[in-house]
C-alpha positions in Angstrom: -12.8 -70.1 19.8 -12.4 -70.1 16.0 -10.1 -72.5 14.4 -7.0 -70.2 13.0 -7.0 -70.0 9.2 -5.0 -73.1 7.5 -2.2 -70.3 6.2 -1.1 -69.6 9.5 1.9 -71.4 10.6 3.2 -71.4 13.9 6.0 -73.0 15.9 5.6 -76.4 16.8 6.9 -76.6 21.0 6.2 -80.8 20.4 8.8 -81.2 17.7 12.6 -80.2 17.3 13.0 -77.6 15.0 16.5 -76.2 13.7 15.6 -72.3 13.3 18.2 -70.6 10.4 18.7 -67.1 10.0 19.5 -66.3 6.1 19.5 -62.7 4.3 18.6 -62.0 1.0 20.9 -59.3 -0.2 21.5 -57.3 -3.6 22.2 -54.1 -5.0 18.7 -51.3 -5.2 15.9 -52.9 -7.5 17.3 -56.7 -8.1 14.0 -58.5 -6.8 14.9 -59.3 -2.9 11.2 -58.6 -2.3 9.7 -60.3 -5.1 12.3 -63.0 -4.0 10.8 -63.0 -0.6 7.2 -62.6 -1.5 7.4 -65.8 -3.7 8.5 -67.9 -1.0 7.5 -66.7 2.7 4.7 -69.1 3.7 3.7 -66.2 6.1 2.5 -63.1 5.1 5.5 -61.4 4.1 6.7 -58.3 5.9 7.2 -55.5 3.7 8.7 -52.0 4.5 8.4 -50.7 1.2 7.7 -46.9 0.2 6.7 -45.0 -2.6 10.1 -43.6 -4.4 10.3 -39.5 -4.4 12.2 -36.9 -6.1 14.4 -36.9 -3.5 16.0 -40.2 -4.4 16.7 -39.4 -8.0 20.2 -38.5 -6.7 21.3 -41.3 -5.0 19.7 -44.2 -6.3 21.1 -45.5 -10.0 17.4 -46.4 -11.7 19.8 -47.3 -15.2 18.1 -50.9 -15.9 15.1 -50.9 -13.7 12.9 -47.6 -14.8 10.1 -48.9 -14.2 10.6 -49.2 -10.3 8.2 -46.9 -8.1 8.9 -48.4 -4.9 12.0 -49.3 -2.2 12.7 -51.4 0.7 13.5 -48.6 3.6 13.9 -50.6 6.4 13.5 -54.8 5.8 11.4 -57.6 4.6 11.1 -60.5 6.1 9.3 -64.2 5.5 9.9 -67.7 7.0 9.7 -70.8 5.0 10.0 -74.3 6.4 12.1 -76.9 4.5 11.7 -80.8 4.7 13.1 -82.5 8.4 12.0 -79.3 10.2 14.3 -77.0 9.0 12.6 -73.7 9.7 14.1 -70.1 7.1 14.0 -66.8 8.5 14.7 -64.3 5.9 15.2 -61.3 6.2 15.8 -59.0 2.8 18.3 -56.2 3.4 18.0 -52.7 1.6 20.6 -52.5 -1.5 21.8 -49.2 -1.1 24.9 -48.2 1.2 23.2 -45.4 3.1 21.3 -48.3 4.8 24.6 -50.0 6.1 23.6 -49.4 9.8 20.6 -50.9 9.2 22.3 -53.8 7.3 25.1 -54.4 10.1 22.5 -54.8 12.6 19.9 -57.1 10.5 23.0 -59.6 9.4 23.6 -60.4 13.1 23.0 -63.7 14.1 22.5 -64.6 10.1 24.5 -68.1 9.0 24.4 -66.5 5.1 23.1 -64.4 2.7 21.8 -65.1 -0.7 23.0 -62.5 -3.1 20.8 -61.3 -5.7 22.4 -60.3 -9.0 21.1 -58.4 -12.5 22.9 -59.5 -16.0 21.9 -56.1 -16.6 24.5 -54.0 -13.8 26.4 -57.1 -12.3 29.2 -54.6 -11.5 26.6 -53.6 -8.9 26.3 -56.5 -6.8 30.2 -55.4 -5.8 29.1 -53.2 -2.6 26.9 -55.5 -1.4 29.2 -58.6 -1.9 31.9 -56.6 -0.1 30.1 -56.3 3.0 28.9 -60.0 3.4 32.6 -61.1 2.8 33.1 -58.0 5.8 31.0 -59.4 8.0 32.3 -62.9 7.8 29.1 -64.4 6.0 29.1 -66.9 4.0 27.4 -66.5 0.6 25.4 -67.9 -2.8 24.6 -66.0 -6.1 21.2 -66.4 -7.3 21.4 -64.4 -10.8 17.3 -62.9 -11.0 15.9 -63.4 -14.9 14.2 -60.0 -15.9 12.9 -60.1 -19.2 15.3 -57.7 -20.9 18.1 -59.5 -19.6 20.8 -60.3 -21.3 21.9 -64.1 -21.1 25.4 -65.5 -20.5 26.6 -69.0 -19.7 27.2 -69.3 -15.7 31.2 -70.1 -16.0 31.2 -66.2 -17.4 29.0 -64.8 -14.8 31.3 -66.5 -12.2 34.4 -65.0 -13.7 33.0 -61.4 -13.8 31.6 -61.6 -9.9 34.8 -63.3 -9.2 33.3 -65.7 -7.3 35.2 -68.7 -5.2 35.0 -71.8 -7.0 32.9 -73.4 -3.7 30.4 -70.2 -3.5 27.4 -71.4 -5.3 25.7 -69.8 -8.2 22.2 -70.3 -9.8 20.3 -68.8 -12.6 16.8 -68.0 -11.0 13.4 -65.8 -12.2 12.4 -64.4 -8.0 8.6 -64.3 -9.2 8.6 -68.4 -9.6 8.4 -70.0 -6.1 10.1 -73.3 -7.8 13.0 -71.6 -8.7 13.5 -69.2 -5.8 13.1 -72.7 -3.8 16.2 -74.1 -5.5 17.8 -71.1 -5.4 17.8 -70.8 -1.2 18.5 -74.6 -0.8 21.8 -73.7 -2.8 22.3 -71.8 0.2 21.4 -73.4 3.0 23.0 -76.4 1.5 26.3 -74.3 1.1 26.1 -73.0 4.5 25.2 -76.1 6.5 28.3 -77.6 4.9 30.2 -75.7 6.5 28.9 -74.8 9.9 29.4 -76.8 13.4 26.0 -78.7 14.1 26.6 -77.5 17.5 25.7 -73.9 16.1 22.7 -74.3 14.7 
């Protein structure tokens, strides 16, 4: 039998391994698969269509004209993290029409990293609203885009009215370093504050 290719990865049955559901969440068009795609060391699952007509009416393209395509259903990637800390992420369609779908993927999830755009924060709103709903705790990674305008992170902060513990980062999703630092914010923030005993 043919040795599997090295970029396979599978469960180890030998070792202890402390499995972490996380979802990457953000209003339409704010990078959650970009996000996802930098980091899964799988092939990413993708569930992504070719925008119509049809959409024009209920998805807000102001700030990202350029997008063709949209998550319909989820993606998902898995990255493992130093002492055998194993990611399952699963990115979460932006738009509230897919709030069935949502409720169901953010069961069984310990958090959600929050994508934001300096460009519509006011959007990230909705999507904050129903993590805080569903009991989840939460980080802000703010994705660069190159027409973005900058601002220091204190201001950001105070326009998402963010908690002074919920952590916030300034990240570009298309650099694997970054998006790295960006989901350890997370699972840092969430580990904190989660019984061992639920893990």
């Amino acid at each position: 039998m043919p040795e599997p290719p090295e970029a396979v990865v599978h469960l180890d049955g030998e070792r202890t391994q402390t499995l972490v559901k996380l979802l990457v969440a953000g209003p339409f068009g704010v990078g959650k698969t970009t996000f996802i795609r930098s980091l899964s060391e799988t092939e990413p699952l993708h569930t992504e269509e070719l925008m119509t007509s049809g959409s024009a009416a209920v998805d807000d393209l102001s700030g990202v004209r350029e997008k063709s395509t949209t998550t319909v259903a989820i993606d998902f990637g898995r990255l493992t993290l130093p002492g055998d800390l194993v990611l399952y992420m699963f990115g979460t369609p932006g738009q509230r029409r897919f709030s069935p779908l949502w409720q169901d993927i953010s069961r069984g999830a310990l958090g959600a990293l929050v994508l934001a755009d300096t460009r519509r924060l006011s959007d990230s709103f909705e999507v904050m609203d129903m993590i805080e709903d569903a009991g989840l705790r939460y980080a802000v990674a703010v994705n660069s885009f190159p027409d973005s305008p900058a601002h220091h992170p204190s201001t950001l902060r105070d326009h998402l009215d963010l908690l002074p513990d919920t952590p916030l980062v300034l990240c570009d999703a298309r650099d694997r370093e970054q998006a790295t630092d960006a989901l350890i914010g997370l699972v840092g923030h969430v580990l904190a504050l989660t019984p061992q005993e639920t893990l």
